[in-house]
C-alpha positions as CSV (number, residue, x, y, z in Angstrom):
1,X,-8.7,4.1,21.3
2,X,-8.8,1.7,18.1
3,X,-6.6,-1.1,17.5
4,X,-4.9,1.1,14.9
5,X,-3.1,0.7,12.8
6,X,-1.2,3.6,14.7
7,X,0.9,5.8,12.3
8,X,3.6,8.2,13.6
9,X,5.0,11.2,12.1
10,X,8.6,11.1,13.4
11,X,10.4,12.2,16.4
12,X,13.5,12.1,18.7
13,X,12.8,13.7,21.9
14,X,11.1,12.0,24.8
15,X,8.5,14.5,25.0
16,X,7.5,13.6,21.2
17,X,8.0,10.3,21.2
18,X,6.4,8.6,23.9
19,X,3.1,9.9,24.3
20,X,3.1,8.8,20.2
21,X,3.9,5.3,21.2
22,X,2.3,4.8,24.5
23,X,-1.1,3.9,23.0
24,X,0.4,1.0,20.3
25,X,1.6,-0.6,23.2
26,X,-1.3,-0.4,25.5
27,X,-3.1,-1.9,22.0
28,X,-0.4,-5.0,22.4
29,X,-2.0,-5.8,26.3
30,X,1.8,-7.0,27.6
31,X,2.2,-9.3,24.7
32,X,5.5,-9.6,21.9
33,X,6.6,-6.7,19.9
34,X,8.2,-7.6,17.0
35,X,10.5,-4.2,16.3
36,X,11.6,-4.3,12.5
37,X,14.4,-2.4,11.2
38,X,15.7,-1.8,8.1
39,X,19.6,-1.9,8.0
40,X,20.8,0.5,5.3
41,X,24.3,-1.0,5.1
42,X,26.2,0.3,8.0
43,X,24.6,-1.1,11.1
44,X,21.4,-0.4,13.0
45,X,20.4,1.4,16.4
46,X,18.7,-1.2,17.8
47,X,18.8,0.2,21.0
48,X,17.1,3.8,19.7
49,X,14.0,1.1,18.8
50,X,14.2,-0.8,21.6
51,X,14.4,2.0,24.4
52,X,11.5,3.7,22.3
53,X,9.0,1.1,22.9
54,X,10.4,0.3,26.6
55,X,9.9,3.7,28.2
56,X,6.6,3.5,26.8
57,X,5.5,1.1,28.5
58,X,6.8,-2.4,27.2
59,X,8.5,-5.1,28.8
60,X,11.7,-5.8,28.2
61,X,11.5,-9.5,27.6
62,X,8.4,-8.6,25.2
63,X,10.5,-6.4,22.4
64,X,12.3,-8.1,19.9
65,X,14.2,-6.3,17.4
66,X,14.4,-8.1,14.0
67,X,16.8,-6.5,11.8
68,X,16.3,-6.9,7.9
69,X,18.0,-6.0,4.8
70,X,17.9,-6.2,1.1
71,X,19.7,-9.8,1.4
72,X,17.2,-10.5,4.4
73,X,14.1,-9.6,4.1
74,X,10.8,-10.4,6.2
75,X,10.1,-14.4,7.1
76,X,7.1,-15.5,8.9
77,X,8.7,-16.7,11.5
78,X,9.9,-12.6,12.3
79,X,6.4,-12.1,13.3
80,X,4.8,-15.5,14.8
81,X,3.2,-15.2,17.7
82,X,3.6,-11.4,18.8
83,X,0.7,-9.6,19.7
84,X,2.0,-6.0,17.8
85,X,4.5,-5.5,14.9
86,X,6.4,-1.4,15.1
87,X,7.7,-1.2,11.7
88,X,10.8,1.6,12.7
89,X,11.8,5.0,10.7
90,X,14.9,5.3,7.8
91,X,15.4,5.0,4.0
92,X,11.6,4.5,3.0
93,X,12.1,3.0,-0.4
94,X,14.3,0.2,1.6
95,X,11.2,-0.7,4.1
96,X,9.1,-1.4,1.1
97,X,11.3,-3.6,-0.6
98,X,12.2,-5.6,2.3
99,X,8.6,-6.3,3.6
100,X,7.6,-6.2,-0.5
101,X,4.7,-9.3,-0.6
102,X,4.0,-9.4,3.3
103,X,1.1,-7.9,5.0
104,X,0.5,-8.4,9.1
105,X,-1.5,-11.4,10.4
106,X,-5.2,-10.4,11.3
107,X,-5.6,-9.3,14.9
108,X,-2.0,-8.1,15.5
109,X,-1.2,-4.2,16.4
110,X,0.7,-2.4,13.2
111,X,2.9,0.6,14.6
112,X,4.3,2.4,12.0
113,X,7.5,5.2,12.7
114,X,7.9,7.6,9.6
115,X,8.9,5.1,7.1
116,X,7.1,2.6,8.7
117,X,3.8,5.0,8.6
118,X,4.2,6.0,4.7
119,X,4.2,2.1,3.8
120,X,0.9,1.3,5.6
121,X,-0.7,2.8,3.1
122,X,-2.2,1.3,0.1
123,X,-0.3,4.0,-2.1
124,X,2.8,4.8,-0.8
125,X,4.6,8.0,-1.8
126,X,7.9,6.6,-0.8
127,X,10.2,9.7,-1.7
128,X,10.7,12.0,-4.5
129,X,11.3,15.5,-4.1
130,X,10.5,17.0,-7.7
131,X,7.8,17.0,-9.9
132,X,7.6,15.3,-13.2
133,X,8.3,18.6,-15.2
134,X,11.2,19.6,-12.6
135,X,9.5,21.9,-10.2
136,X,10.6,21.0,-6.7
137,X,7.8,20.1,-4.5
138,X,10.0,19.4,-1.7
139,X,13.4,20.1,0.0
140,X,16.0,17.8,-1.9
141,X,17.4,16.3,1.1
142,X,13.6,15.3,2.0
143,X,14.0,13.1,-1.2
144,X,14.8,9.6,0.4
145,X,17.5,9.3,-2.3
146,X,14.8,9.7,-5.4
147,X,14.4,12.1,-7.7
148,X,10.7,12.5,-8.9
149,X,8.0,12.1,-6.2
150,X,7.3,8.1,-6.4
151,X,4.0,6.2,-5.4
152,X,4.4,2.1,-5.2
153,X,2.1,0.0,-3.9
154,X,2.4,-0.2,0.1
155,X,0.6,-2.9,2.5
156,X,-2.6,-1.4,2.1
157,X,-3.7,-1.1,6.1
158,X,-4.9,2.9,5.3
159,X,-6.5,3.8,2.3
160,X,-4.8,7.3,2.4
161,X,-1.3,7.8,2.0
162,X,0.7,9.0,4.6
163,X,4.0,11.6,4.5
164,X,5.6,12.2,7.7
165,X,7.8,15.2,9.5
166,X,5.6,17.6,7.8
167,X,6.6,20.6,9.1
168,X,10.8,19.8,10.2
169,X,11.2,18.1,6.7
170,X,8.8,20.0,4.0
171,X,6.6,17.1,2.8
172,X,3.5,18.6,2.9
173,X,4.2,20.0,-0.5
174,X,5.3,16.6,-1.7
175,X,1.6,15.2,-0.5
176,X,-0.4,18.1,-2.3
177,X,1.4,17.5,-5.8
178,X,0.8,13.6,-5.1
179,X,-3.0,14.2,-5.1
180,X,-3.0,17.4,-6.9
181,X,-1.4,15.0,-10.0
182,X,-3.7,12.2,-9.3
183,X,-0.6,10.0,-7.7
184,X,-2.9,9.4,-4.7
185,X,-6.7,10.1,-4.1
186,X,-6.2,12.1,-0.4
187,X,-3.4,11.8,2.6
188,X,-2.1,13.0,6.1
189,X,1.4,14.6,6.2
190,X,2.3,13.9,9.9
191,X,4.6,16.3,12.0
192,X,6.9,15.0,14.4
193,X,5.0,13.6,17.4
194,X,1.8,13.2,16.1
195,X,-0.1,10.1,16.1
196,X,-2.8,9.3,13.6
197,X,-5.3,6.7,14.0
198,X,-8.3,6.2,12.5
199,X,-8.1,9.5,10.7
200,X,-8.1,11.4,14.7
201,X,-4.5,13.0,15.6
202,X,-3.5,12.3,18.9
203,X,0.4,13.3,20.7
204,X,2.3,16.3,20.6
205,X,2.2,17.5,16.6
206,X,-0.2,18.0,14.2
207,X,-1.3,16.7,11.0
208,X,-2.2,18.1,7.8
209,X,-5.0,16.3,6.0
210,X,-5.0,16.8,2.2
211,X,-8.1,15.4,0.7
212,X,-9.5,14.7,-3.3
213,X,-10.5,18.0,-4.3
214,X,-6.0,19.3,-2.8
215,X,-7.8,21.6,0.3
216,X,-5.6,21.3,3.2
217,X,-6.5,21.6,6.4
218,X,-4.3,21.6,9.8
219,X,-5.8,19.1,12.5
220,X,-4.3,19.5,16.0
221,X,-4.0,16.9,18.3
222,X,-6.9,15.8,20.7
């Protein structure tokens, strides 16, 4: 499998999660893991991250959960020396402003978990779950706390964007109307447990591949 970057759809259950994250960390060959995670005010679940990346298949001593916020976001020193970077899940528009201006060093794994996947991209539809003219495109509590469907500027490792829990959350619509409108030139809406890399699907869900001309197709995993 490629050295990624690896982009996951979402997840909570064992059966979901791990085979999603088994290959990032083969990619990291035993070395650091630098687990970031953004905290929305009230704390984070650092254990949730760190478990994750444990049971599949990473060595305690090699995860290190770095815990940012809109007072502390991303320093180099977060990331020096580690042999992957997993960018974890939660309030999207929060992960991009707290890694705003950084991009991963050259030859180091990039894991992304839901919000961490959507960033990656070069435009990043970072919530929204209406239209411009009102129509919902999504379900409201899909919205990551925005109204209309917004695109910023992400870290630009994929030039596609990326929407994850297609099917559990309803974002698929949200990633037609982005390139139906022109907001992004083609994506992948990722269900829970899927993995995409290098435009191939691997895990437990699927992924729906929306591309220039809005046609939607449904690619299961390998």
């Amino acid at each position: 499998m490629s050295s990624g970057p690896f982009l996951i759809g979402g997840g909570r259950e064992p059966e979901q999660v791990l085979p999603a994250h088994r290959p990032f960390v083969a990619a990291c060959a035993g070395g650091p893991i630098a687990c970031l995670v953004a905290d929305e005010g009230e704390g984070v679940d650092a254990d949730r991250w760190r478990t994750t990346l444990i049971d599949a298949g990473a060595d305690d001593q090699d995860v290190r959960v770095v815990v940012l916020s809109a007072q502390r976001p991303i320093a180099d020193e977060d990331v020096a020396g580690v042999a992957g970077i997993y960018v974890a899940g939660g309030l999207t528009p929060l992960y991009l402003e707290v890694l705003a201006g950084w991009h991963p060093p050259a030859g180091v794994a990039y894991a992304g978990f839901s919000a961490g996947a959507s960033i990656a991209a070069r435009d990043a539809i970072i919530g929204g779950w209406r239209a411009a003219d009102g129509g919902a495109v999504c379900p409201e509590e899909s919205g990551e706390d925005l109204d209309v469907v917004t695109v910023r500027s992400g870290l630009g490792l994929v030039e596609h964007a990326v929407d994850a829990h297609a099917a559990q959350w309803g974002t698929l619509g949200r990633l037609v109307h982005a390139v139906q409108e022109g907001l992004v030139s083609e994506g992948w809406a990722l269900d829970e447990g899927a993995l995409l890399v290098d435009g191939a699907v691997f895990g437990t869900g699927a992924a729906w591949h929306v591309g220039p001309e809005g046609r939607v197709r449904r690619v299961r995993p390998s």
